[in-house]
N, C-alpha and C positions, 0 to 999 in steps of 0.2 A: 504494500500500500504506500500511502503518500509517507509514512511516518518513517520508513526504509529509508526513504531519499536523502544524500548526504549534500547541505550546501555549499555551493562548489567554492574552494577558500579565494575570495581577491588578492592581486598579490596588493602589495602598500607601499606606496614612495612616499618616502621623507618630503616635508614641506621645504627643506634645504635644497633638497635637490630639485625640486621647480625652480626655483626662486635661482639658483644657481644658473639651471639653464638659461630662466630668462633675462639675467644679467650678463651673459660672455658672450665676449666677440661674437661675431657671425659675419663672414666672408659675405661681398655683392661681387657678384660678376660681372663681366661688361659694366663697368661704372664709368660714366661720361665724365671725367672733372674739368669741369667748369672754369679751372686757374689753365689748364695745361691745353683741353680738349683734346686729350686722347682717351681710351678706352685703357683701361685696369681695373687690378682687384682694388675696393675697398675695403673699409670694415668698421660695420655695423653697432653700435655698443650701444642699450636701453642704461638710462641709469633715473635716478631721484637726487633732485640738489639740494630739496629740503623737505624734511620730513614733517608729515602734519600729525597734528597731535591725534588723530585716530585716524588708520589706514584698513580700506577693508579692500580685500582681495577677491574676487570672484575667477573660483580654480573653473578653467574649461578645458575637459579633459579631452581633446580632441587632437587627433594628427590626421597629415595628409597622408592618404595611400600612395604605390605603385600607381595605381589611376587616374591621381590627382582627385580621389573623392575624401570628402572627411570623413574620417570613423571615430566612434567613441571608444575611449580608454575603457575598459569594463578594471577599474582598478581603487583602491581607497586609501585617500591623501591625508591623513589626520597632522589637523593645526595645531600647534602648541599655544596656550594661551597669551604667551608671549614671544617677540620675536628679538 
């Protein structure tokens, strides 16, 4: 019956390592610069210059496929109450 069935474990990524990913460099390709007007890599860097006294996060757990379609992360990101 239903009560057999075992639920299938998520794995769990650290809140670090989002926040990781979405802070490091990331190569652009073909990047036009505007000083030179030639074509080279750049690179890409998110950051925060100042911090506001409450920061809320909204985790989207999604990547592009081989297909270039999004799919959802079947995965569970637990916040620490502090960061």
């Amino acid at each position: 019956g239903d009560e057999d069935r075992e639920e299938p474990v998520k794995p769990r990524v650290p809140m670090e390592a989002c926040l990781d990913a979405f802070f490091s460099e990331t190569p652009v390709e073909d990047y036009m610069s505007p000083v030179t007007g030639q074509k080279g890599i750049a690179q890409k860097r998110q950051g925060i210059s100042t911090f506001p006294k409450y920061l809320i996060l909204h985790m989207c757990r999604y990547v592009v496929g081989d297909d270039w379609r999004p799919k959802k992360l079947d995965c569970l990101v637990p916040a620490p109450p502090t960061l």
